[in-house]
Structures are given as C-alpha cells and as structure tokens.
C-alpha positions as CSV (number, residue, x, y, z in Angstrom):
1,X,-71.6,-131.6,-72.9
2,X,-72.9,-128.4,-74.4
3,X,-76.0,-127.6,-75.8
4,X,-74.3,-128.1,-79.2
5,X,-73.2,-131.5,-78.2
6,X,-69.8,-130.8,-78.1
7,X,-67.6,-131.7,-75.1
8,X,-66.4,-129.3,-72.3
9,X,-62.5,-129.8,-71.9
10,X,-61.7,-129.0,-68.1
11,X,-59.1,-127.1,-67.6
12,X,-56.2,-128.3,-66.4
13,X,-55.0,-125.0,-64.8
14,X,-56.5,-122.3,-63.1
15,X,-57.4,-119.5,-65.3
16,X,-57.9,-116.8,-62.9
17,X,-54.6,-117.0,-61.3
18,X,-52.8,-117.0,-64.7
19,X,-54.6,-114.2,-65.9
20,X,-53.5,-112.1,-62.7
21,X,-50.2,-113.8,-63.2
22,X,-49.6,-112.7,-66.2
23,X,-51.4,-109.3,-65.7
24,X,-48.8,-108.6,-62.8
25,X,-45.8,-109.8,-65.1
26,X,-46.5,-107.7,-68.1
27,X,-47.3,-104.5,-65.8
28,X,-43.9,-104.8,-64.3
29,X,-42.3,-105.1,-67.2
30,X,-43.8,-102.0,-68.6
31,X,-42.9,-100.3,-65.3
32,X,-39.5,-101.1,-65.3
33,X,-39.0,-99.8,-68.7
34,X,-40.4,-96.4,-67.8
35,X,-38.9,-96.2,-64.4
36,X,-35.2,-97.3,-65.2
37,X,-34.8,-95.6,-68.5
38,X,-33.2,-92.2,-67.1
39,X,-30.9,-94.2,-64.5
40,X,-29.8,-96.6,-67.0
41,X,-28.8,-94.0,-69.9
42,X,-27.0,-92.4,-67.4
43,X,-25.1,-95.7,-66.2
44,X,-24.9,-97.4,-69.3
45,X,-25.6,-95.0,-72.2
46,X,-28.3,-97.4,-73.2
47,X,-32.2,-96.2,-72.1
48,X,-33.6,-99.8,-71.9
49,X,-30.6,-101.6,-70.4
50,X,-32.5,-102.5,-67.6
51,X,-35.6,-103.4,-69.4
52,X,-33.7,-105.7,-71.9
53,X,-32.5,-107.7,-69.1
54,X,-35.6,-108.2,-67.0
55,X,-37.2,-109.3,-70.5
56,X,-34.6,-112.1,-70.4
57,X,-34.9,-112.6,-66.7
58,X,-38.3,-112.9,-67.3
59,X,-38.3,-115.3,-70.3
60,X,-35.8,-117.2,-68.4
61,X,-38.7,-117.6,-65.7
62,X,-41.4,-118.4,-68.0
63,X,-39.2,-121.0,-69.1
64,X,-38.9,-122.6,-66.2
65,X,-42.0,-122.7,-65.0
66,X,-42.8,-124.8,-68.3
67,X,-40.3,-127.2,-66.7
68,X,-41.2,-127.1,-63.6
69,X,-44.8,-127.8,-64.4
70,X,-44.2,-130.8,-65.2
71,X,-42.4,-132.0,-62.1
72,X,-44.5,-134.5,-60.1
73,X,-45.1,-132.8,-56.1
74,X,-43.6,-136.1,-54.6
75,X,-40.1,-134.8,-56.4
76,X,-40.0,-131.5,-54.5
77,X,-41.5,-133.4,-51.2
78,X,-37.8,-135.6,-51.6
79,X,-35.5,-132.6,-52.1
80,X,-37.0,-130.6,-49.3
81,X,-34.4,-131.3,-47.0
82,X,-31.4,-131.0,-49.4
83,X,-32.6,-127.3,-51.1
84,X,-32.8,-126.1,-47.3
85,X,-29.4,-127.9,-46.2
86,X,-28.0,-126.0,-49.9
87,X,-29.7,-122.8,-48.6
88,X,-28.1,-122.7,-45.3
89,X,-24.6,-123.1,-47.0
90,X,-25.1,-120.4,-49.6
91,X,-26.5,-118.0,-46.1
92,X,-22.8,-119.3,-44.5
93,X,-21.0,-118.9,-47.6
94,X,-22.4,-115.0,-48.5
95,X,-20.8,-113.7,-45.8
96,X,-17.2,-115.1,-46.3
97,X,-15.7,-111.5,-48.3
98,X,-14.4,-112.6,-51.4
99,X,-17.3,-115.0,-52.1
100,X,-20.1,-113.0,-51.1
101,X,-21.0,-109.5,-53.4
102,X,-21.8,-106.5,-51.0
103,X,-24.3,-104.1,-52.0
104,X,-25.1,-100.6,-49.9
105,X,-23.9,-102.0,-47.3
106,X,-25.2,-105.0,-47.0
107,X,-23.5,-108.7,-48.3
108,X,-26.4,-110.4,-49.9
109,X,-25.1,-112.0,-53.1
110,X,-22.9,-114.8,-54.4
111,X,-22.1,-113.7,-58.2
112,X,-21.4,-116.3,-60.8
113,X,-19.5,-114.4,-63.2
114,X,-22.2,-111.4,-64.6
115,X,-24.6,-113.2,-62.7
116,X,-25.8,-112.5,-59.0
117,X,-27.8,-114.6,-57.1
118,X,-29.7,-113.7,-53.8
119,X,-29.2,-115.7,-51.2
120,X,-32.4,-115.2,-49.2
121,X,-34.9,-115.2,-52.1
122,X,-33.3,-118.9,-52.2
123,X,-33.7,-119.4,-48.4
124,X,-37.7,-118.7,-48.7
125,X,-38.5,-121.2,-51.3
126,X,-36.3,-123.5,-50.0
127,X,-37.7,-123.0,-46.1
128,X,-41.6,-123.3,-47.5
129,X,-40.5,-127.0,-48.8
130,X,-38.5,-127.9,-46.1
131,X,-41.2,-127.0,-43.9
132,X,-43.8,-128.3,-45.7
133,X,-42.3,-131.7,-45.8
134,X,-41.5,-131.8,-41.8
135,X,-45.0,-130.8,-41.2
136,X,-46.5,-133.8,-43.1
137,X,-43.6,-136.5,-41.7
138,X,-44.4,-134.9,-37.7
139,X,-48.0,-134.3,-38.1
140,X,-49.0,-136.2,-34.9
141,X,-45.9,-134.8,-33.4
142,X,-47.0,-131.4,-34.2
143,X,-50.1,-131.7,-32.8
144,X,-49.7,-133.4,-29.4
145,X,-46.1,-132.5,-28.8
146,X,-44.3,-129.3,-27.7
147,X,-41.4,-130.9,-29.0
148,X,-42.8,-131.4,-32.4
149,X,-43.1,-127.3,-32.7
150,X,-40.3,-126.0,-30.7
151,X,-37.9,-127.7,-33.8
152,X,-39.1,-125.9,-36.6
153,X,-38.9,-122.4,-34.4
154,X,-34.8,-124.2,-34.0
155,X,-34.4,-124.0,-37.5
156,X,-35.9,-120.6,-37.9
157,X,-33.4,-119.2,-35.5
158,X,-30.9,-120.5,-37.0
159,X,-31.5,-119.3,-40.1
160,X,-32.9,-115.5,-38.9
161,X,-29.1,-115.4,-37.6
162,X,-27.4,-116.2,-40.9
163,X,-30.2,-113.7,-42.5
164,X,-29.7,-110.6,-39.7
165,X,-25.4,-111.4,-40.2
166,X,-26.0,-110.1,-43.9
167,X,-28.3,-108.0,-42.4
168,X,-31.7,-108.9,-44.4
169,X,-34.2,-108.1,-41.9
170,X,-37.1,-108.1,-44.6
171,X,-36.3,-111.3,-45.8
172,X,-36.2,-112.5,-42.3
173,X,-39.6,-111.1,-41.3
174,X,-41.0,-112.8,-44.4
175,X,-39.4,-116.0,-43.9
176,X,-41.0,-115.7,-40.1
177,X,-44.3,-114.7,-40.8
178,X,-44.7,-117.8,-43.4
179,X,-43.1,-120.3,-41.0
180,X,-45.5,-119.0,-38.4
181,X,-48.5,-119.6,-40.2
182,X,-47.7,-122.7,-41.6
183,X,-47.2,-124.2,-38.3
184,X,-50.9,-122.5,-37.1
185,X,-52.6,-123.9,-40.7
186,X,-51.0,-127.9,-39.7
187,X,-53.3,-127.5,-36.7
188,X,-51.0,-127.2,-33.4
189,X,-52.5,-126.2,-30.0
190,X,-53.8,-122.9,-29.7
191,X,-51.6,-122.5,-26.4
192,X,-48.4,-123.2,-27.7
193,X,-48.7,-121.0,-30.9
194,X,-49.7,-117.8,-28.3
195,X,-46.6,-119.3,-26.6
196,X,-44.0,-119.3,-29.5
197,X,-45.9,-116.8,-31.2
198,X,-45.5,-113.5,-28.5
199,X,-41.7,-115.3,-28.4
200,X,-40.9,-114.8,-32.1
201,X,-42.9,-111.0,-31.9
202,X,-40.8,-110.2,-28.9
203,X,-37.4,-111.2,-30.4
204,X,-38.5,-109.4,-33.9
205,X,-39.1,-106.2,-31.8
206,X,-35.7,-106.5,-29.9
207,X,-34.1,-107.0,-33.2
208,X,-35.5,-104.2,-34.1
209,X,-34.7,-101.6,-31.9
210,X,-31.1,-103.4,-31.1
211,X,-29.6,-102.1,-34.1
212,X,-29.1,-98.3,-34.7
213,X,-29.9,-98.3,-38.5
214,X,-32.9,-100.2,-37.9
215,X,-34.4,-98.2,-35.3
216,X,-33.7,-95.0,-37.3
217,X,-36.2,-96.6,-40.0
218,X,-38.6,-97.6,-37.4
219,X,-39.0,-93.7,-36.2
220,X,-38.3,-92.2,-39.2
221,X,-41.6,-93.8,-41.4
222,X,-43.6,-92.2,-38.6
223,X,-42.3,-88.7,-39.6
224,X,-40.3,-88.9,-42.5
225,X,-40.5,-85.1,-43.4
226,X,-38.7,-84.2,-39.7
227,X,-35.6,-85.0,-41.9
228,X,-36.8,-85.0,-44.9
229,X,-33.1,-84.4,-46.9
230,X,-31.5,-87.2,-44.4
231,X,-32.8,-90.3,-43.0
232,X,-36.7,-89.7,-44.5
233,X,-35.6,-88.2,-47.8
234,X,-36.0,-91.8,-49.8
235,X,-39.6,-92.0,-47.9
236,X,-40.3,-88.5,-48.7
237,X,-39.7,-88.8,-52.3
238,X,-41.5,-91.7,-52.4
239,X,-44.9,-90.0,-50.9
240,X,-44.4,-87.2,-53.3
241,X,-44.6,-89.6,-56.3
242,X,-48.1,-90.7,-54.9
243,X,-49.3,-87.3,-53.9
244,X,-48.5,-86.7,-58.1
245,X,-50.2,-89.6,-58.8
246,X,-53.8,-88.4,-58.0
247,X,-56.8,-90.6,-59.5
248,X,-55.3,-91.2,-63.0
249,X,-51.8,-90.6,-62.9
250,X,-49.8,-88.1,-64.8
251,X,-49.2,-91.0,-67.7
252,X,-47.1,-94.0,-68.2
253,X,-43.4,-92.5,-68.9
254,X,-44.1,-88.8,-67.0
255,X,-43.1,-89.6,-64.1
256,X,-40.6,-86.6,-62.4
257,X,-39.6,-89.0,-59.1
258,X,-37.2,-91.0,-61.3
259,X,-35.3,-88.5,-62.4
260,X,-32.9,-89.3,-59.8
261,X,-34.9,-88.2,-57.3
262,X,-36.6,-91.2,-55.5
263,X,-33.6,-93.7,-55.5
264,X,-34.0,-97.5,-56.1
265,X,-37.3,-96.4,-58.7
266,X,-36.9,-99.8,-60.8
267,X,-36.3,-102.4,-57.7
268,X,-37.9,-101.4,-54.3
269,X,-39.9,-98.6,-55.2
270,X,-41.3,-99.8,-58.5
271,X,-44.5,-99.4,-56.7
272,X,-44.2,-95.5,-55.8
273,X,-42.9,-94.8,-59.5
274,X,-46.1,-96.9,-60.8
275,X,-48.7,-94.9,-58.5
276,X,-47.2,-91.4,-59.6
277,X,-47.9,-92.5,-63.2
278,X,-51.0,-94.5,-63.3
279,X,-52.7,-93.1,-60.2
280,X,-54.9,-94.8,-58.0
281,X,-56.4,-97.0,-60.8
282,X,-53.0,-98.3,-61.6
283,X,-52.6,-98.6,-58.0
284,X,-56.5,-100.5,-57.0
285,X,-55.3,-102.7,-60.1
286,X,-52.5,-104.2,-58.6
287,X,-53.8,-104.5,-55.5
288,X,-56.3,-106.4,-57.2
289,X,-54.1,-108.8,-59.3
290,X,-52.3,-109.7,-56.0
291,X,-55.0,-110.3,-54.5
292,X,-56.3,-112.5,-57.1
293,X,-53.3,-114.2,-56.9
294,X,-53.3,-114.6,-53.1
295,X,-57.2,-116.3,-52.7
296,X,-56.9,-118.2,-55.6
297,X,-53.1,-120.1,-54.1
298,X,-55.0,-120.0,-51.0
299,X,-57.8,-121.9,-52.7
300,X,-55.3,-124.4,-54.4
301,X,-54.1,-125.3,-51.0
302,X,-57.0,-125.9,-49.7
303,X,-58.3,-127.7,-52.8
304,X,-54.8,-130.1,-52.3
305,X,-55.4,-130.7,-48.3
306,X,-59.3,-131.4,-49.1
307,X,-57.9,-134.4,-51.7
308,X,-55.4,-135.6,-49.2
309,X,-52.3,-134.1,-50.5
310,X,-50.8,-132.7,-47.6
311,X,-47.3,-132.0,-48.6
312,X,-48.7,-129.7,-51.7
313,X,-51.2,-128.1,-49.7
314,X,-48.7,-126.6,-47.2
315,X,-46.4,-125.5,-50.4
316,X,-49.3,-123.6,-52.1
317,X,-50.2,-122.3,-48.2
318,X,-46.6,-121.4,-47.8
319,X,-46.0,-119.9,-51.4
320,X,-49.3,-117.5,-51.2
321,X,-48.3,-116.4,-47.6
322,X,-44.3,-115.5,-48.8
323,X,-45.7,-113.7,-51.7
324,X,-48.6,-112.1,-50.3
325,X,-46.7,-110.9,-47.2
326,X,-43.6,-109.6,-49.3
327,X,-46.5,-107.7,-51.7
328,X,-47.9,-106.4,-48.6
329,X,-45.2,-105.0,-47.1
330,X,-43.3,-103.6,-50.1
331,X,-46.8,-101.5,-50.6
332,X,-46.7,-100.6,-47.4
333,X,-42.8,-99.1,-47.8
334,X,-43.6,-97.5,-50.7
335,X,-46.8,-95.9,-49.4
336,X,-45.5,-95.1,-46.4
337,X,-47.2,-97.0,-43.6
338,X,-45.1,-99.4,-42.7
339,X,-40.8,-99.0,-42.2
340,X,-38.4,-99.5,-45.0
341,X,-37.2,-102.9,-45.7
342,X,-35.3,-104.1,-48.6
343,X,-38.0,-106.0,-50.5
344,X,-39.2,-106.2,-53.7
345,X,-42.3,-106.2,-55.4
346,X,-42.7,-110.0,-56.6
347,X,-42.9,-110.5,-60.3
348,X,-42.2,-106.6,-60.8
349,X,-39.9,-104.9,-59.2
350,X,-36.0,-105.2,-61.5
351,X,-34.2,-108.3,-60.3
352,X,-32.9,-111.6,-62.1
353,X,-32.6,-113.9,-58.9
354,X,-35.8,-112.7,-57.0
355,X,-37.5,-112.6,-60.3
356,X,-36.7,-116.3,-61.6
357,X,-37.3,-117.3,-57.9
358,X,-40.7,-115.5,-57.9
359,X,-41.0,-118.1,-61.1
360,X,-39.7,-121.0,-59.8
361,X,-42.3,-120.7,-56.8
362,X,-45.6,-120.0,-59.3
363,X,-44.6,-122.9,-61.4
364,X,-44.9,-125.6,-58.1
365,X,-47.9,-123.5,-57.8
366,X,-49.3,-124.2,-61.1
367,X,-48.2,-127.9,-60.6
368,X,-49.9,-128.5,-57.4
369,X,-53.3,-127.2,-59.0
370,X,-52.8,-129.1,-62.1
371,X,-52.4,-132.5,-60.0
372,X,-55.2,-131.4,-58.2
373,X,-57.4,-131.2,-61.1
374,X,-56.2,-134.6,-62.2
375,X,-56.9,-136.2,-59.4
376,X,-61.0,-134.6,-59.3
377,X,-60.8,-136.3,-62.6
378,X,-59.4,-139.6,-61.8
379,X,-56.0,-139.1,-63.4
380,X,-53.9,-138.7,-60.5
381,X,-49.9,-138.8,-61.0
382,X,-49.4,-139.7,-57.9
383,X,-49.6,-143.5,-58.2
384,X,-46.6,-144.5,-56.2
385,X,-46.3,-144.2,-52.3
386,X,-45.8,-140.9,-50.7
387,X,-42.4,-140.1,-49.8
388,X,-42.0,-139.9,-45.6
C-alpha cells in the first residue's frame, strides 16, 4: 500500500520484456518500410507492398499472442509430442516437388494458396516443447543414464537430416545449439555432455566443409573483398552499408545499399540496411533490446524452475536460447564475423511465417511469466495434476 493509501496492483506481466518487445517490433517495422520500398515499387509498382503485409503479419501475431496468453502451460506440455510428430511430417513433406515451394535454390516452404509457411521456423518451436516435455517425463533418466541423453541427440539427427535435405543449415545450427543447452540446463553429467557435445561440433564441422556451397561461405566471410563481385559481393555490400553508417547514420530512408545493391535488404540483412541508416546508436539499441529480451526470458525460466514448474522453465530456457542464438548470428552475418546463413532477424526482418512463429513463441513466453506471477501470489492455474 502506498503512502497515499492506495493499493499497488502487481503486475501480472513483465514490463521490461514487453517494452523491448515491442521496441524491437515497431523498429522492424519502420525498417522494413525503408528498406523494401525501392525493391517493392520495382516488383509490384506499389512502394509499401512489403510493409502493408508485415503490418498484417504482424497484427496477425499480436493477435495471437492475445490467445495464446491465455493458454494454461499444462496444454502446450500435452501437445508437445504431437506439434514435433506434425513438424517432422511437414520437414518430409517440403521436399516432395509439387508440395514443397523452392526458393534460391533451396526447398523450404509448403504454400497454402498466397500463403507460405516455413517449415523449420515450425520445427524450432515445435523441438523446444517436445524437448521440454521429455526432459521433465526422463529427468532421473537424464541424469543417471547415458541412455536417457543419447535419445534426444536420436531425434536431433533425425531432424538435422530432414533440415540439411532442404538444405537449411542455419536453422539446423539453431535448432542444435538450443537442444544442446537445454539438455546441459536439466543437469546431465558433465562427462557425457563433453562426450556428445565435441560429437555434435565435429559433425557440424564435417557438414560444413562436406558441401561445396557451404565451404565457399565458410572461406569467403574471412575475405569477402578477394571476390568481392562473386562469392563475397552480398558480404561486401553488406560491410559497406555499415562503414556508411558511422555513429548516427545517414537517416532513416537514405540508405544507398538498398538500391539493389545489397540483395535480401528487408529479410536477412534488415540489420546491415538498419546500421547504414541509424548508425551505431541504432545499432547499440538493438543490441540492447535483445538483450533485454534474452536476460529477462532467462529470468522467467528460472523464476518457473525456482516454483517448481519444470516443463515452463525449460520452454522459456529453450525460447530465449532459439531467439538469442538466431539474433546473434544474423548480427554476426550481417556484420561480417561470422559465415552467411539464411536467418532472419526475429521480430524484424520481412517474413509472415517466421514472423507469426517469432509470436507464437513470445506469447508461451508471456504465459509462463504470468503463471508465474500467479503462483508468487497464490493464484496458481495449475490446480490439476501435471501431465507426465
């Protein structure tokens, strides 16, 4: 009670990570519209085509995680195991041509009329739940067995396969990494994580370097301007719009990359387009907002496994590592210190299915704080048995 004698109302939500939420949202938005406009007159003879449709894509979103809010944990704990079984169908299914929509080479897409959805942004969600859920039913397991850990790392073959068949070997890095660390935060032996771990690193780097294309990448990022109108001119571009950039930017809408210079600008490169036009500011300020974002789902999850909520806790562990590592890495693309991989920038970069995805995962995000916060205040929802 205040000093006024009025009552504080808790909140219900946490008001950092919807403030950086929405902070990232609205930014992207803005820097789609600037970065698509000259592509999309071009294309469709209509400046803010692509801007008009991530504003529905991302009202769509904001929908849903209105919905999804309101969807009790022990409901996503139940369809675990059928959203992964669903996933691995569409990851069969995308490859059959006729079914599946290739795109620069790659088959990544099953399209629903206008609509296009990307199969691995569905795979990741879908894998974080699944996993979440085994790691709570085989805790014991997990902890005293080598059986109990070598099942999961089953599973994540078999999807990596499906993934590296379209090829997406982004999405199946991301989907890795997460995994990875979900299985170190349940608490398995130190041993056999250095075991599988130095596997799973091996087999990444054999992948890498098995494939032509992808070895081309992996050499190229260290000297992109050695071919520079070839195999590094996307990376060069890209470096040019941040050598532009400077401290301040040369202003939202100025940017000289996008004029069909630095391909993808809107989608995988949002970043590079942004950092020409706001600068270094514009670039610290998203690296803060993800950040934010990052700690604070950390903190949920830790907030959840503190109250005995196990399956939530490894969802909001799983959720801030997927988007933190795919944040990470598309920065790292775009700024040149890590290879290219198809990624996008989560909650920015153009997209409808990554984008309402993105949404779908913040929303059981949101949820798992908000029954979090109930249950410090006594109001649990959870009054009937968790589902094993």
């Amino acid at each position: 009670m205040s000093a006024a004698g009025e009552v504080k109302v808790p909140a219900l939500f946490d008001r950092y990570l919807l403030v950086a939420l929405f902070g990232i949202m609205a930014l992207g938005l803005i820097m789609v519209a600037s970065a698509s406009m000259v592509i999309a007159d071009r294309q469709y003879h209509e400046a803010f085509y692509f801007f008009y449709r991530q504003i529905v894509f991302l009202v769509a979103g904001l929908f849903m995680i209105l919905i999804i809010v309101r969807v009790p944990m022990q409901y996503w704990q139940r369809v675990g195991l059928p959203l992964f079984l669903l996933a691995l169908i569409l990851l069969v299914l995308v490859l059959i041509p006729g079914i599946g929509r290739e795109v620069n080479g790659s088959r990544r897409w099953i399209g629903f009329g206008p609509i296009g959805l990307q199969v691995s942004e569905f795979a990741k969600l879908a894998m974080i739940l699944y996993m979440a859920d085994y790691l709570v039913r085989r805790e014991k397991e997990i902890r005293e067995k080598f059986s109990g850990f070598i099942r999961p790392m089953i599973v994540l073959g078999i999807v990596a396969f499906l993934l590296l068949l379209q090829p997406d070997f982004g999405a199946t890095v991301v989907i890795g990494v997460t995994v990875m660390t979900m299985l170190f935060l349940s608490g398995v032996q130190a041993k056999q994580f250095i075991i599988l771990f130095s596997i799973v690193a091996a087999a990444f780097v054999i992948l890498a370097i098995s494939a032509p294309y992808r070895m081309q990448r992996l050499t190229t990022f260290l000297d992109p301007w050695a071919n520079p109108f070839g195999s590094g001119y996307q990376l060069t571009q890209s470096l040019i719009a941040f050598g532009r950039g400077g401290l301040s930017g040369v202003g939202l809408g100025e940017s000289v990359q996008k004029l069909f210079y630095l391909p993808e600008a809107h989608t995988d490169f949002l970043f590079a387009v942004l950092a020409e036009e706001l600068g270094l500011i514009g670039v610290l300020i998203v690296i803060a907002l993800f950040t934010i974002v990052i700690f604070r789902a950390m903190l949920i999850g830790r907030h959840a496994q503190l109250r005995g909520q196990a399956f939530a806790a490894y969802t909001a562990y799983g959720i801030a590592i997927w988007l933190g590592m795919q944040a990470v890495v598309n920065m790292g693309v775009n700024a040149g210190i890590l290879p290219t991989k198809g990624l996008t920038l989560p909650l920015m970069s153009y997209g409808g299915s990554s984008l309402l995805i993105d949404c779908i995962a913040v929303g059981i995000l949101l949820r798992i704080d908000h029954e979090t916060r109930l249950d410090i205040l006594g109001l649990s929802v959870n009054k009937r048995k968790p589902y094993r």
